[in-house]
N, C-alpha and C positions, 0 to 999 in steps of 0.2 A: 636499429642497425647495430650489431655484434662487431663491434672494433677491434682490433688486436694492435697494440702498441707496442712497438719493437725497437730496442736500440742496439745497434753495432757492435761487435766486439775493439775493444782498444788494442792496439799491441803495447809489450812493454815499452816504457816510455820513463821521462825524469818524474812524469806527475803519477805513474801505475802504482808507485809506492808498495807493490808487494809485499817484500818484507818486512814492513812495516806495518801494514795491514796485517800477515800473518802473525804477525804480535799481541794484535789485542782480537783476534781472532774475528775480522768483519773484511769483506770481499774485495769492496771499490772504496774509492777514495770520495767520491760527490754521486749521486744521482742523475738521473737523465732530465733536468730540470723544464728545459721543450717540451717530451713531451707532456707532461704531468700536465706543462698550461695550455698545452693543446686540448687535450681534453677536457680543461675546464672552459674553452671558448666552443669547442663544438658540443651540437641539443646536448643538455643535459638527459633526453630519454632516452638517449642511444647508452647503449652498453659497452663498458672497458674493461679490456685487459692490459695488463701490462709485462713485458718481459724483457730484461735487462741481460743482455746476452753476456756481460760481463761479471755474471752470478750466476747464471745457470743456461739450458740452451729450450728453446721453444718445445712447451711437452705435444704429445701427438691430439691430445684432448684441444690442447688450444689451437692448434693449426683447423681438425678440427670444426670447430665451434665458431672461428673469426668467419663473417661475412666480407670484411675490407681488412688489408693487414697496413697498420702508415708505419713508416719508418722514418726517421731523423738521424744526420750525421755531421762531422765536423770532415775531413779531408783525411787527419788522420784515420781515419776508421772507413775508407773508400773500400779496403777488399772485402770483410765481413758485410759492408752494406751492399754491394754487388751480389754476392751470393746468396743474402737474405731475397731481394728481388727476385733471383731467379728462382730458388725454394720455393715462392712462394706463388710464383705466376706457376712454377712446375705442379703445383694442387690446385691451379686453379680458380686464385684469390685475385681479388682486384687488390692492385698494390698502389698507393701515394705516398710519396716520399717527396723531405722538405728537408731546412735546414741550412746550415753556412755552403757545404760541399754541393747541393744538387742546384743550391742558388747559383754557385759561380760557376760549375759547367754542367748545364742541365742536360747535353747533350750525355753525357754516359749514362745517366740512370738512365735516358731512355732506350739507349741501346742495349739494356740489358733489356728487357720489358717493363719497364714503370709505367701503368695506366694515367696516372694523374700526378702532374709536379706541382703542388705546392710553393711557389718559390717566394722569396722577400717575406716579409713578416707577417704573420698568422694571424694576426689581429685582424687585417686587412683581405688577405687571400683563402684563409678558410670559409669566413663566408661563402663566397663564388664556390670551393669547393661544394660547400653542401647543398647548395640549390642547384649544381650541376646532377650531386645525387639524387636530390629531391624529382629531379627531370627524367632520371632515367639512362644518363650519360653513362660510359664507359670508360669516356677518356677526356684528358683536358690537360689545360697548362696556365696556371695562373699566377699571374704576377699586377705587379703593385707598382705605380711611378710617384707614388710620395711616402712620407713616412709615418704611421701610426699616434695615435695620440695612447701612448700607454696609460693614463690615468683611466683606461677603459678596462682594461686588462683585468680577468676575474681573480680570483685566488684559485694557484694552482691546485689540481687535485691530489696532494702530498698523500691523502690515503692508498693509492695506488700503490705505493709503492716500498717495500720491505726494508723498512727501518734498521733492521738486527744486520742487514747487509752494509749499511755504510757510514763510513768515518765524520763525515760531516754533510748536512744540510747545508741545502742552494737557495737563493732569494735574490730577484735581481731589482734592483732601485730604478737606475739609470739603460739609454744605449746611448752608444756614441760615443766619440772621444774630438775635440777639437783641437785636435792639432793634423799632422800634415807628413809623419814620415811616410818617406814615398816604398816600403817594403810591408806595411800594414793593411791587412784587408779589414777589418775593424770599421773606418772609412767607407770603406767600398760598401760593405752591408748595410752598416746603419748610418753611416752621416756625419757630418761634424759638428752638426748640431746637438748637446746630447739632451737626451726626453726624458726627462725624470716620473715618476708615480708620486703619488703625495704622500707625504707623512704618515696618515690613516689608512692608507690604501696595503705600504710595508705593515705597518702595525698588524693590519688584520691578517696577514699571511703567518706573522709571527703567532700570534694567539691561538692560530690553527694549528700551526705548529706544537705548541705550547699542549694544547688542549688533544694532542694527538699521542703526547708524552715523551718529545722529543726533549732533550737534556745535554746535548752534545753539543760541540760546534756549530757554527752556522757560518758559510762565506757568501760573502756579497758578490756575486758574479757580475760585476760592473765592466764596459770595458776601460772605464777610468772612473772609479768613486765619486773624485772633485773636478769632474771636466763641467761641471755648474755648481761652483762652491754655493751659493746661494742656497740652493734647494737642499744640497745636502747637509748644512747646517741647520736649515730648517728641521730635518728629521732626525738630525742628532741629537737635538735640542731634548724633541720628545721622545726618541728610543732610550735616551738617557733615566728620563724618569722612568718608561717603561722597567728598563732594566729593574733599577731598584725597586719597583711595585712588584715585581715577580721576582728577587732573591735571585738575584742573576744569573739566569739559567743557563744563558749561553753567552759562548764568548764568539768572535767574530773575526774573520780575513777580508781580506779586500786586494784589489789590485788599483793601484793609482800613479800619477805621473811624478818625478821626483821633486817637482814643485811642490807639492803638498810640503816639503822642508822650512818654505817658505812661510806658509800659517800657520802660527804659534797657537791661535785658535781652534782650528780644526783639527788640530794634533790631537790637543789635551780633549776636546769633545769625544774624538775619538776614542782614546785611552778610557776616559771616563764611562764610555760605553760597553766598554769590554773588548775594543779590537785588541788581537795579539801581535797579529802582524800581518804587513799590506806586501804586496807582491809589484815591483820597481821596475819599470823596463828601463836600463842604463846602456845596453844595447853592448860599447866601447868606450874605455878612457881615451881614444883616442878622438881628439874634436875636430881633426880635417874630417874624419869618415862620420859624425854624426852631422856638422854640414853638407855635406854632400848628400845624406841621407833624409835631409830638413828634418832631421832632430833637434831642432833649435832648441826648444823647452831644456834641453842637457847641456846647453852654452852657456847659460847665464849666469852660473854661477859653480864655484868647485865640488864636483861630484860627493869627494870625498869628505868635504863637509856636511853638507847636504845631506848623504847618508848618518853622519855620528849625529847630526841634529835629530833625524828622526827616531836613532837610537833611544837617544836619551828622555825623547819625548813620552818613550814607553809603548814602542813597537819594533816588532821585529823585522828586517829585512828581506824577504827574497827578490835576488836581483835576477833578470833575464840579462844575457851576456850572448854576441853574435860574434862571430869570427867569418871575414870574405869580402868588406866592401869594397867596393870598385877607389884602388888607391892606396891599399892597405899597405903598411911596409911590413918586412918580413918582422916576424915577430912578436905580433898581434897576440899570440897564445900565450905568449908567458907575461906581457902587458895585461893584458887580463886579469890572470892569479896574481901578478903581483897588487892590482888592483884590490882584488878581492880579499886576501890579506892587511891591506893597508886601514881596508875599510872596516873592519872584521864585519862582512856577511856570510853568515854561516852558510846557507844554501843558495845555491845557483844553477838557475838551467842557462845551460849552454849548448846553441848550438852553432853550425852553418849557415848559413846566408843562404834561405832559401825564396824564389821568386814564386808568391802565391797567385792566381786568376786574378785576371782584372783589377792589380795595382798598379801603382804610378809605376813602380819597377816592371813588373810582367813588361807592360805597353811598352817603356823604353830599351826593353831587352832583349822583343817583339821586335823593335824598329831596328834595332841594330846587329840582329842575327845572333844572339847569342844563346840563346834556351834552349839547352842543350833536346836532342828527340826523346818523345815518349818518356821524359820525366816529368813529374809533376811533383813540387815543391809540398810537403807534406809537413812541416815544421819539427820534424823527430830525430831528435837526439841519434840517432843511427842512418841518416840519410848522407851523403854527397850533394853536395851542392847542383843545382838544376839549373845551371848555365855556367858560361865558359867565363870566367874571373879576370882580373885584371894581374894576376900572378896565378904561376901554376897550383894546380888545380891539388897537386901530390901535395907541395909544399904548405899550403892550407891545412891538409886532412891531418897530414902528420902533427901540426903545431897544434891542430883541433884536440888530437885523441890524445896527444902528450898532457896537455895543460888539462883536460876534463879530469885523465887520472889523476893529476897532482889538485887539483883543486878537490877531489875527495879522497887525497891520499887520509887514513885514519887520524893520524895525529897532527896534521895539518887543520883537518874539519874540526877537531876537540880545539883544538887551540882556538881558531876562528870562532867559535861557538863562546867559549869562556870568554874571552877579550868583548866580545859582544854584549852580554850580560852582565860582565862588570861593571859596565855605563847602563844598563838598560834602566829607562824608568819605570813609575807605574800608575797605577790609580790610585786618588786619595781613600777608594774606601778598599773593604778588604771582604771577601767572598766568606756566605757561610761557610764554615770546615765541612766536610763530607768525608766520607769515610770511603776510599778508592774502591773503584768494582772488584774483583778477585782478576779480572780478569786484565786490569792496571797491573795489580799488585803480579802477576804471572811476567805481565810484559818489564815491567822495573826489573826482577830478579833474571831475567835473562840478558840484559845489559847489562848490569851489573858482571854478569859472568863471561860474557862476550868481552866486552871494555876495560872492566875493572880487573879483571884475573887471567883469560883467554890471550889478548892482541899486547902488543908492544904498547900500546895504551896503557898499562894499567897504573903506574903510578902516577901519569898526570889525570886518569881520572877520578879517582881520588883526591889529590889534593884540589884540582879543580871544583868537586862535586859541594868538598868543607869548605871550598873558598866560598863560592857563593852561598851557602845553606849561610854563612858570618858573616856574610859584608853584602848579599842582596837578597834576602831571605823571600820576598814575596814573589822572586822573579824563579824561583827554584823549582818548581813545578813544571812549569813553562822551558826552565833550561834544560832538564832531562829529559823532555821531550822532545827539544827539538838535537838532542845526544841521537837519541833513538834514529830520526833520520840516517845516521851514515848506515845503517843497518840494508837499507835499500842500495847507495848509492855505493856500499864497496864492494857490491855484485855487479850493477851495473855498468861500473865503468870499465869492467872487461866486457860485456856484453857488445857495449859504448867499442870499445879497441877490434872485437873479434869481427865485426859487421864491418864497422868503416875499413879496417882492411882487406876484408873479403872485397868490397864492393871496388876499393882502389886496386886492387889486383887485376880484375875484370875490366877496369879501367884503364888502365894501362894496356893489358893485353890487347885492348883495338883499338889502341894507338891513341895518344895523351893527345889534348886541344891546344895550340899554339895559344897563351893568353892574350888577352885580346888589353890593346892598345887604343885607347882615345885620341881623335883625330885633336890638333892643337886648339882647330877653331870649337869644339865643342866642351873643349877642359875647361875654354875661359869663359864661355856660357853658360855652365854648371856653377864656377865662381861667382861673376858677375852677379848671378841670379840670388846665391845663399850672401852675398854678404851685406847688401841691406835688410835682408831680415834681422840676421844675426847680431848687427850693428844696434 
């Protein structure tokens, strides 16, 4: 069987990092990490291709050549995976598509023509796919009522896929996240339970890696790193050594809950490992809207400490930031930045409050008529919110695209940046020297000229650049890289102003939603219910 493996085009986004990627001259930002380990769970005699549509587009050789074309997609990427479907049924191809988006409404892929869905996790549901091939079938729909035991899970097929194209390598340890906020599909897909892989099982994806000549970054595509601190310290323990038996080849991101502030242990393992920096969802400083939202995990303690502790630990910050929860007072926008300030995180995605399939929100927003028609909540920095708010809808977008600019206004983000790394800690040991690729050394002298000589920056980048190279010398590498960011995000957030107003214009024009009001007996329901937790 001749396979053709296809992945979606992204639109720009907070994570597209373009021109940032145009810097050190490589495409995307991560890999299509699905389906690499699709392929390594389906026969190894079947034949693969692979085509990453956000590098280049399907050549005519490979359409072609594929017997079956699969596809995988996140929600962001629903219009290019539509069209790849119907391309592809348009020659002819039996198409199977799978992944977060045809999981949670399988009815559009197949309104487009998708032979065969995929759905829930591949461990589980390709099987049934290939013995339905094996049969003769054309068509099917498979799904899954429990959850996979991932220490089965092979090592993906990373050969597949064009190295020289992307910023950093994907490896995922865990799924799951045990906790409960009611606007995450995360939950919904994989459970609360989270399923870890053993120790050896990462290890041997890393050596493949290793052994494949990869040298870059590597992020943990976790949906919470320590949603089973147990196990992950288990494999810290031994990635640790790893590290050092291989001259630390790569260093490491992660996304995790802002408890991880709380292990003083699992920090410094981390650190110790090589992470740079973990990725925070803090959502709001505002704590009615993270009760409400059963954000509890962000009550227990002050944010803003909890972020300078994991600073100091010797990682860096990125926070997700939401603006819209039902009860929001005006103002949300600038509570935010001034948050994000307070705290110095340098990068932030922020967006609107958007209602994904089949979350606790969707259902409750379902029951009470608010989702807004024919929107589907997509989680992108450039959408409108996909139901009707509990303040108007105008006065949200606005406070949204004021605060997104000022949070990457240029010398806001340098300042945020430096104040950041002047606490930042690090590891006890210190990386063989290397001698930067040309292609570093290309992207430094372009900041440099951008930041340091170009923009109203230039004399705090400078003094910032000598402040740290003298007072945190090992974190300096790390800091002009994460400079380099605003490079993306001060294009962006006109991108970010010109859409959300286009889209609130058209919004307007057919006439704004009166916001919607909670009846008295279900405000104290919502209470009642969050504050024994919370307690």
């Amino acid at each position: 069987m001749r396979v053709l493996l296809v992945y979606p085009v992204f639109p720009k986004t907070f994570w597209s990092y373009e021109k940032i990627l145009d810097l050190v001259d490589r495409k995307v930002l991560l890999p299509p990490l699905g389906l690499v380990t699709v392929a390594a769970i389906l026969p190894q005699e079947w034949e693969f291709k692979l085509c990453d549509r956000n590098i280049r587009a399907v050549t005519e050789e490979e359409w072609e050549w594929a017997e079956i074309v699969i596809l995988s997609a996140m929600i962001v990427q629903k219009k290019d995976l539509l069209d790849q479907i119907q391309e592809a049924k348009r020659r002819g191809k039996l198409v199977a598509v799978g992944g977060p988006y045809p999981t949670s409404v399988p009815h559009e892929v197949q309104n487009v023509g998708a032979d065969f869905l995929i759905l829930d996790e591949g461990e589980l549901t390709l099987p049934m796919f290939v013995e339905a091939i094996n049969k003769g079938e054309k068509s099917g729909v498979f799904r899954a009522t429990e959850k996979p035991d991932v220490t089965t899970t092979p090592i993906p097929r990373f050969e597949l896929l064009d190295f020289s194209a992307y910023d950093s390598m994907s490896v995922q340890f865990s799924r799951g996240c045990p906790f409960q906020c009611e606007f995450c599909d995360i939950i919904v897909l994989y459970g609360r339970k989270p399923r870890t892989k053993t120790p050896a099982q990462l290890l041997a994806e890393l050596d493949y890696l290793y052994e494949l000549g990869w040298r870059r970054s590597v992020f943990m595509v976790d949906d919470n790193f320590i949603g089973n601190k147990r196990n992950g310290k288990l494999l810290l323990h031994e990635l640790k050594k790893w590290v050092a038996e291989h001259q630390y080849p790569f260093s490491f991101d992660t996304e995790a809950s802002i408890d991880l502030a709380q292990d003083a242990e699992m920090m410094e393992l981390m650190v110790e490992c090589g992470f740079k920096a973990v990725f925070l969802g803090i959502e709001t400083p505002d704590e009615d809207s993270l009760q409400l939202t059963k954000k509890f995990q962000n009550t227990r303690s002050s944010l803003a400490e909890s972020v300078e502790t994991i600073i100091k630990a010797g990682l860096r910050p990125m926070a997700g930031f939401i603006i819209g929860f039902d009860g929001e007072k005006t103002g949300a926008g600038s509570r935010i930045v001034r948050f994000a300030e307070l705290a110095a995180i340098p990068s932030t995605t922020f967006a609107m409050l958007q209602a994904l399939p089949n979350t606790a929100l969707w259902h409750r927003l379902t029951r009470e008529g608010r989702l807004r028609e024919n929107k589907d909540g997509n989680i992108n920095q450039t959408t409108l919110m996909n139901f009707i708010p509990t303040r108007p809808l105008e006065d949200i977008a606005q406070e949204y695209v004021e605060a997104f600019c000022e949070l990457y206004d240029p010398v806001k983000y340098l300042d945020r940046t430096y104040r950041c790394f002047l606490m930042m800690g690090g590891p006890s040991w210190t990386a063989p020297a290397k001698f930067p690729e040309l292609v570093v050394l290309k992207a430094f002298l372009i900041v440099i000229w951008r930041q340091g000589i170009k923009r109203e920056t230039r004399w705090k980048f400078w003094h910032h650049m000598f402040s740290i190279l003298k007072r945190n010398p090992k974190a300096f590498d790390h800091y002009l890289a994460t400079c380099a960011h605003i490079e993306h995000f001060y294009e962006y957030r006109q991108i970010v102003r010109d859409e959300i107003d286009a889209q609130l214009q058209e919004y307007l024009a057919q006439g704004a939603e009166t916001p919607y009001v909670a009846p008295v007996k279900e405000v104290k329901e919502v209470k009642a219910a969050a504050e024994p937790i919370a307690s």
